[in-house]
C-alpha positions, -999 to 999 in steps of 0.1 A, spaced: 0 0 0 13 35 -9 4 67 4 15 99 -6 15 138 9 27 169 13 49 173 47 73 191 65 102 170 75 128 180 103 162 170 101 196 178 116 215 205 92 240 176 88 217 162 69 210 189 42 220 184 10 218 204 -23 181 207 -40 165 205 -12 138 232 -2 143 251 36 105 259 49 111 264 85 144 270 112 144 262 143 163 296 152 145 333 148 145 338 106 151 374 109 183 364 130 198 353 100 212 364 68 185 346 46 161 368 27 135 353 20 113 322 48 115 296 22 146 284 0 162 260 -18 195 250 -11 218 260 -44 251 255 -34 276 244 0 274 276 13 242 278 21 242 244 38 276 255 59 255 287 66 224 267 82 254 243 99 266 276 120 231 289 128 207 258 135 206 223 146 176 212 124 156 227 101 123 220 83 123 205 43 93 200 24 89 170 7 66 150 -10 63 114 15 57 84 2 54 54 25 54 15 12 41 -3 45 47 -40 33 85 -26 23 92 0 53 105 23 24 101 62 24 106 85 -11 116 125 -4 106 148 -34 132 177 -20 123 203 -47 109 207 -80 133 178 -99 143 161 -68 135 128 -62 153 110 -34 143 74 -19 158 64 18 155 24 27 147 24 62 160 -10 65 199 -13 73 217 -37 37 236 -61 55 264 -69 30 278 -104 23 313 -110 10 305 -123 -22 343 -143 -26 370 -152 -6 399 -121 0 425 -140 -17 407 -142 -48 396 -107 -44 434 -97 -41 440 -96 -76 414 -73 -86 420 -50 -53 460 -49 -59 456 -35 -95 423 -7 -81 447 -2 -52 481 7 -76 458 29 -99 442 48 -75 477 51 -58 490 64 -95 462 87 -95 461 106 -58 500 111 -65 490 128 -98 462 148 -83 484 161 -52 513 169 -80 489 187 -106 472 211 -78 504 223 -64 514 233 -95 478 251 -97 462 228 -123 431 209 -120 425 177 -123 391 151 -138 367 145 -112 354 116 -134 390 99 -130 381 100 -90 346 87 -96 357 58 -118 385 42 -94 364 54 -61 339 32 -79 360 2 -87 373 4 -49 338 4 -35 331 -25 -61 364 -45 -44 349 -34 -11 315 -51 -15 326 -83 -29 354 -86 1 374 -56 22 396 -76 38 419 -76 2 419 -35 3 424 -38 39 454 -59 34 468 -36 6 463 -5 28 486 -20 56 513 -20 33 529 16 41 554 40 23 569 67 44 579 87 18 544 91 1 526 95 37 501 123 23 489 108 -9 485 72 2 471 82 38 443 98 18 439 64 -2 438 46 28 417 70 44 390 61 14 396 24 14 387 24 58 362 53 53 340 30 27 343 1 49 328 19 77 301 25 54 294 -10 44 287 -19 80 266 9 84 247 -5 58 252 25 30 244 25 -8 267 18 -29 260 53 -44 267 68 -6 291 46 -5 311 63 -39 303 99 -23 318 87 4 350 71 -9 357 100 -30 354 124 2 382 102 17 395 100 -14 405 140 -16 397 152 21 433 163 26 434 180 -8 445 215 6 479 204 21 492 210 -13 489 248 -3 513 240 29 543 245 27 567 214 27 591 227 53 557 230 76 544 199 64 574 178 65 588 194 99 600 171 120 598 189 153 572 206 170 550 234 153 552 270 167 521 286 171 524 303 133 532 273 120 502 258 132 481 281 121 495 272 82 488 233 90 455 239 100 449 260 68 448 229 51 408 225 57 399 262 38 426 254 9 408 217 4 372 234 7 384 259 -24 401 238 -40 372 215 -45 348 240 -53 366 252 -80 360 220 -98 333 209 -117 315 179 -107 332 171 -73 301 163 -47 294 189 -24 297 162 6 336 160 -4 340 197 -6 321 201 31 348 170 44 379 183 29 365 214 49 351 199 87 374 164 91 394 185 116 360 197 137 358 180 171 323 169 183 330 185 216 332 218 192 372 221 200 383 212 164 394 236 132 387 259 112 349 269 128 349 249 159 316 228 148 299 204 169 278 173 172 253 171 149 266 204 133 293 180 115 283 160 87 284 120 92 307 117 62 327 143 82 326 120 114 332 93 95 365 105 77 378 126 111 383 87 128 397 71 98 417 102 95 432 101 132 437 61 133 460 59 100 480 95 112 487 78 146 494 39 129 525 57 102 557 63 105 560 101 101 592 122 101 586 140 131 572 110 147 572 64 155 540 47 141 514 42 174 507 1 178 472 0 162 459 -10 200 471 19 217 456 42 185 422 25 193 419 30 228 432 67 223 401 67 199 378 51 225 391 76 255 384 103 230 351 94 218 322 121 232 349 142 231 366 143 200 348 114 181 315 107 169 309 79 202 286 54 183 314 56 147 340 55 170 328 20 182 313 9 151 353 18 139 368 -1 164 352 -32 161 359 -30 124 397 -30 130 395 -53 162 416 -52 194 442 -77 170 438 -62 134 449 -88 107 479 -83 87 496 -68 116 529 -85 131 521 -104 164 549 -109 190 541 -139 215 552 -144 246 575 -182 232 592 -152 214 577 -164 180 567 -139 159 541 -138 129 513 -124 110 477 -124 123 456 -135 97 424 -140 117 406 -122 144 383 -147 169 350 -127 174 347 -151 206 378 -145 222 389 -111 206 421 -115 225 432 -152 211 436 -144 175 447 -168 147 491 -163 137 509 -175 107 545 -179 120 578 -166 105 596 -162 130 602 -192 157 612 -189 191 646 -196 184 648 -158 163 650 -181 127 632 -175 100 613 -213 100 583 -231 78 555 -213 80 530 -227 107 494 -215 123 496 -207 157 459 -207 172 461 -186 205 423 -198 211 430 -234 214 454 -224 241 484 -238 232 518 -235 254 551 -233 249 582 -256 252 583 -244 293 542 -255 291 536 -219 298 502 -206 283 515 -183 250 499 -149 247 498 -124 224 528 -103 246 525 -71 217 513 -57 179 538 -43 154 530 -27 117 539 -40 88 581 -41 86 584 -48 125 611 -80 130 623 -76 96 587 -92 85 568 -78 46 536 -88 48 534 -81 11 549 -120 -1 523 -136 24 492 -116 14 479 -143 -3 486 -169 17 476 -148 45 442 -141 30 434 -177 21 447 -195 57 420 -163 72 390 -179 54 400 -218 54 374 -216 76 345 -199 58 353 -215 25 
């Protein structure tokens, strides 16, 4: 059964989105710089303006209910058609990682190829093709859906040397997993890739000897860094057919939710959930690299800093959501046991999150031995029949260990379980 109406709709301004039509604030109209009591919204500005003066507004729509399908269709404007599921897509993986791995190691070196080119073209003031972004945003959200865990894998795989451009590739591959277990559209899902994709954009307008400093900033310098955010917004404006979700993230990933954060100290539900979204994935892989002014954080300690933090600096229900994606023992990290073996953790245990599964490269004698799988939930025990714990997490390159050879191995020992 359908019905159908006129209605007012509230929604937080995080919500708002270009097309739509403004009827009602929940602030005094003549309080802000709007002429006329009924708009639509024409461009980010005005959606950034509402973000600083309300927390919801009213938008007319047309409401279309489907009872026997819980599905609701928004008509936001003359042209505007827009159709929300109110049922969450829970996402299968539709093949095993290591036969994913293929397909996500060629996305992964393109779109690698490409954010180098982009970074290198703006800061020599060119532009770049927006369609190039959509295409291998798309074909990453495509690897994403069938399996993450072969991106994921990939994205673990760090160069020093190219921290900015492949922190923001990483920062899309995370951020569009995050949206798969929230249950997005694969459209959303794009929009939202591509915001990670570009979000730190604007550093090209930093200079390298700020950017690249390896001590602590001075107050002035600080001030350049945190430029960053208004050099990505206008940089992303001025090209045609970037979303206006990735122009607002390249602009708020820095705002806190406790409204502490740069460049217009936003808050809550003043912050887009892309913005949320990309300001976690953001923080975890700046914390997890090797910088030049700074060691790479153990992916454990860079989790609970995100947990102490959430309410505070984080959006607290992405912030767990996050965490639990990446687990207390993230895969393709280096485990160090307590027999003083040291391997790969290819497997998380969702019962005992602390007793993962380890492919061994290193025995307890320090050689490099035959690979064997060391399953810390069977309890096993070492030649003293002490218990053997997971003693500490390393990234990728700790004990002399590239995950990059065992990937596929890796991948396929993960799922010998699933297949």
């Amino acid at each position: 059964m359908k019905v159908s109406n006129k209605v007012l709709i509230e929604i937080p301004v995080s919500e708002l989105e270009i097309g739509m039509y403004v009827s009602k604030l929940d602030c005094p109209w003549e309080e802000t710089p709007f002429i006329y009591q009924g708009f639509f919204l024409y461009d980010i500005q005005d959606i950034q303006e509402l973000q600083t003066l309300c927390k919801t507004v009213f938008v007319q729509a047309e409401k279309e209910v489907w009872e026997e399908k819980k599905k609701v269709t928004l008509s936001t404007g003359k042209e505007r058609i827009r159709t929300v599921t109110k049922e969450k897509i829970t996402y299968v993986n539709k093949v095993p990682a290591y036969r994913e791995l293929e397909k996500a190691g060629a996305t992964y070196n393109e779109a690698k190829r490409l954010i180098s080119n982009i970074f290198a073209a703006v800061k020599l003031g060119k532009s770049f093709d927006v369609n190039e972004v959509r295409s291998v945003v798309t074909d990453i959200v495509g690897s994403i859906l069938r399996n993450p865990n072969a991106l994921q894998w990939l994205a673990l795989i760090k160069n020093k040397d190219e921290y900015t451009a492949e922190h923001c590739l990483r920062v899309c591959v995370f951020a569009v997993s995050v949206g798969r277990e929230l249950g997005m559209l694969e459209g959303e899902l794009i929009d939202l890739g591509i915001s990670g994709f570009l979000h730190d954009v604007g550093k090209t307008r930093v200079p390298d000897e700020v950017l690249n400093k390896p001590g602590r900033f001075t107050d002035a310098e600080y001030e350049v860094m945190k430029s960053h955010s208004t050099h990505g917004k206008n940089i992303l404006i001025s090209q045609n057919g970037v979303p206006p979700i990735a122009v607002d993230v390249a602009y708020t990933h820095h705002e806190r939710i406790d409204g502490g954060g740069y460049p217009r100290r936003l808050s809550g539900h003043k912050i887009s959930r892309f913005a949320r979204i990309v300001c976690i994935v953001d923080a975890y892989d700046a914390m997890t690299s090797v910088r030049v002014y700074k060691t790479a954080m153990s992916s454990l300690e860079s989790l609970r800093i995100i947990y102490e933090e959430k309410d505070v600096h984080f959006d607290p229900e992405l912030a767990e959501l996050f965490i639990k994606l990446i687990g207390v023992y993230p895969t393709g990290h280096i485990a160090e046991l307590s027999s003083g073996e040291v391997g790969i953790i290819i497997k998380s245990n969702n019962e005992h999150r602390l007793k993962p599964k380890i492919l061994r490269i290193i025995d307890s004698q320090n050689r490099r031995s035959k690979e064997a799988i060391i399953d810390l939930s069977a309890n096993p025990v070492d030649d003293k029949g002490k218990p053997i714990r997971l003693k500490a997490v390393h990234p990728n390159g700790a004990f002399g260990i590239d995950i990059k050879p065992y990937l596929k191995k890796g991948l396929r020992l993960s799922e010998s379980d699933d297949d």
